[in-house]
C-alpha positions as CSV (number, residue, x, y, z in Angstrom):
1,X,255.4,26.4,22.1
2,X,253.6,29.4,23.2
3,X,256.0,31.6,25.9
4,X,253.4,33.0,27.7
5,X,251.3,29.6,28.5
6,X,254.7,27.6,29.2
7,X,256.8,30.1,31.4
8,X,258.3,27.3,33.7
9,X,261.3,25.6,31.6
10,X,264.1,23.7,32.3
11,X,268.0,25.1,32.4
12,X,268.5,24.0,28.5
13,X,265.0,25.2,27.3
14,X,266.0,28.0,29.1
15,X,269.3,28.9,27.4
16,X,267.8,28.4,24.5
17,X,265.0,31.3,25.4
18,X,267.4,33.6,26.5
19,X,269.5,33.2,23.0
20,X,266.3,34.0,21.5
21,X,265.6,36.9,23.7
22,X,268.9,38.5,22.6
23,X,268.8,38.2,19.2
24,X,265.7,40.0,19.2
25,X,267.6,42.7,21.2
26,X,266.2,42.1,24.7
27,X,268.3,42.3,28.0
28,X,267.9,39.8,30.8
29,X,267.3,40.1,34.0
30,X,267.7,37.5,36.8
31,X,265.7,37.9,40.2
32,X,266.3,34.7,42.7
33,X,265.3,33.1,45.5
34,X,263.0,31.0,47.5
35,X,259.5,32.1,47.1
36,X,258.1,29.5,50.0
37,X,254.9,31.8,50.8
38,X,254.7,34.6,47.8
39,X,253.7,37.6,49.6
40,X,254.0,41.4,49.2
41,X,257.5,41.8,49.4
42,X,258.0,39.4,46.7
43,X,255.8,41.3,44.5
44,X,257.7,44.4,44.7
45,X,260.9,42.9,44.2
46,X,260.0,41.4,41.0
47,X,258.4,44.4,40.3
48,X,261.7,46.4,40.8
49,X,263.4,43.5,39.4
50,X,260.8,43.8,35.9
51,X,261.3,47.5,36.5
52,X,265.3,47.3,35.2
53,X,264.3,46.3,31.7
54,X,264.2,43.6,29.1
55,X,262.9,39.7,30.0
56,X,263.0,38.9,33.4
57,X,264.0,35.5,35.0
58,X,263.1,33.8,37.9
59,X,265.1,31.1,39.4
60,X,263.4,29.0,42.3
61,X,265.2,27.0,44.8
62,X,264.6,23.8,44.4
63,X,263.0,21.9,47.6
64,X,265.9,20.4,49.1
65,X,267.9,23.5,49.1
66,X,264.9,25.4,50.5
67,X,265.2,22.9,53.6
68,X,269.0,23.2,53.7
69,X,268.7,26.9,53.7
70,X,265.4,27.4,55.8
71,X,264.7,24.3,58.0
72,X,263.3,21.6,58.7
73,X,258.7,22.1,57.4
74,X,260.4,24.0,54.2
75,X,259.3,24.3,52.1
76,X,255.6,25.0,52.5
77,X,254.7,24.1,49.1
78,X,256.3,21.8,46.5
79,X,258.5,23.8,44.0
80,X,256.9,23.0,40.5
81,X,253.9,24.9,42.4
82,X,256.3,27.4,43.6
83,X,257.6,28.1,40.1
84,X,253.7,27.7,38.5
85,X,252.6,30.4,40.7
86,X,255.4,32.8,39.7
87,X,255.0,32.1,35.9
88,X,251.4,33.3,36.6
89,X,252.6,37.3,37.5
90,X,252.9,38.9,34.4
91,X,256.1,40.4,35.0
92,X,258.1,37.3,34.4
93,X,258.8,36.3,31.7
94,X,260.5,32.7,32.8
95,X,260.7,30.3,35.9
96,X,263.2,27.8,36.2
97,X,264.0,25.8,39.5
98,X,268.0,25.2,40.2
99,X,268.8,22.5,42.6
100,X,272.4,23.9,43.6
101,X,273.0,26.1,46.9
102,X,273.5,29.4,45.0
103,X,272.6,30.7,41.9
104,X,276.2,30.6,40.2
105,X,276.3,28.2,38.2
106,X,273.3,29.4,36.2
107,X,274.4,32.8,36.0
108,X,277.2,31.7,34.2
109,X,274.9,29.6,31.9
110,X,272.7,32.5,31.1
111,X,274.9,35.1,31.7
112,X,272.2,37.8,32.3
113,X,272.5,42.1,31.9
114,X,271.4,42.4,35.7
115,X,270.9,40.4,38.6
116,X,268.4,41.9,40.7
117,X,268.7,41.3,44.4
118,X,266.1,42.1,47.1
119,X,267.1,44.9,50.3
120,X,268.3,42.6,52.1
121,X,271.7,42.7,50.3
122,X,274.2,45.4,49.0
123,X,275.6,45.6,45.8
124,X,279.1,44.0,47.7
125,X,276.9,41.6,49.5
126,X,275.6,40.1,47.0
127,X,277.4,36.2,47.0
128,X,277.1,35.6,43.2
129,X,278.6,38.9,42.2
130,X,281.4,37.6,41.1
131,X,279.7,35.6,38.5
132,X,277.5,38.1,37.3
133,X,280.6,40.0,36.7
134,X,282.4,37.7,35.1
135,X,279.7,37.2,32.4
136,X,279.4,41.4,31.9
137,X,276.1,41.7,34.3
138,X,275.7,44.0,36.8
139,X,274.1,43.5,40.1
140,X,270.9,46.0,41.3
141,X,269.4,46.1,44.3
142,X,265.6,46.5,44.3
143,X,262.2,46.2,45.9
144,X,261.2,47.7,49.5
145,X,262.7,47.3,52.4
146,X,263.2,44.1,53.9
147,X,259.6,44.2,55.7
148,X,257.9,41.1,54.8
149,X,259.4,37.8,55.1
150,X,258.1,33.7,54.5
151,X,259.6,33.1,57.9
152,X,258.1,35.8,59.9
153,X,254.8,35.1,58.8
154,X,255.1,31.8,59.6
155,X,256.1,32.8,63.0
156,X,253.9,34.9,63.8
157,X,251.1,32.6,62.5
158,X,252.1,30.2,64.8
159,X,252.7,32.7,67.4
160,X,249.0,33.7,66.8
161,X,247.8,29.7,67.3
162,X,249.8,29.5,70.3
163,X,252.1,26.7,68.7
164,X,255.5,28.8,69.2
């Protein structure tokens, strides 16, 4: 199967991906999160995050954890079209939706080079750093400053309406 018309795999087709990638002498790098509303500050974190080097991989949070995490309404869109509109960006390389509250378990699967985290972290903030160390990776923050956000827009949206 073509890698560039079928970015959006599941955990094993993923492993398998990422073996691929380094045997061919690629790194990996893992940028996660929730993606509800893909706006501008999304973009230049995966940008950073494609910036570092090597394949990147995105993992979405699956839709019940974007309601534990975010609230009741959340997510705004479903997350197979969450992860189909991130496969579209050319700087990712792989999507893969993981249904657990943090990313650990699937760092330890993939074990990737870097995990890149937006500005809204630090480097000792970050809550899977652990992980990513255990499996050899280091953790990088990137992107701009935490300006733009899914739940600010929506606020002021409805703010805007005069639903608030």
């Amino acid at each position: 199967m073509d890698e560039k018309l079928n970015k959006v795999v599941t955990r094993g087709e993923l492993r398998r991906r990422v073996e691929d990638w380094r045997q061919a002498g690629e790194s990996v790098t893992l940028a996660n999160g929730c993606f509800d509303l893909l706006h501008v500050g999304h973009i230049r974190y995966l940008r950073s995050a494609k910036a570092l080097g090597g394949k990147l991989v995105v993992a979405i949070n699956a839709d019940e954890t974007v309601r534990a995490l975010k609230g009741e309404g959340r997510p705004l869109m479903p997350d197979h079209e969450r992860a189909e509109i991130l496969a579209a960006l050319a700087d990712v390389d792989a999507v893969v939706i993981f249904p657990e509250p943090d990313v650990r378990a699937l760092i330890r699967e993939i074990r990737p080079d870097v995990q890149a985290k937006g500005t809204d972290y630090t480097a000792e903030s970050v809550p899977e750093a652990d992980a990513v160390r255990e499996g050899g990776g280091r953790v990088e923050i990137v992107g701009d400053a935490k300006d733009h956000s899914t739940s600010e827009i929506i606020r002021t949206r409805l703010t805007r309406d005069g639903r608030t």
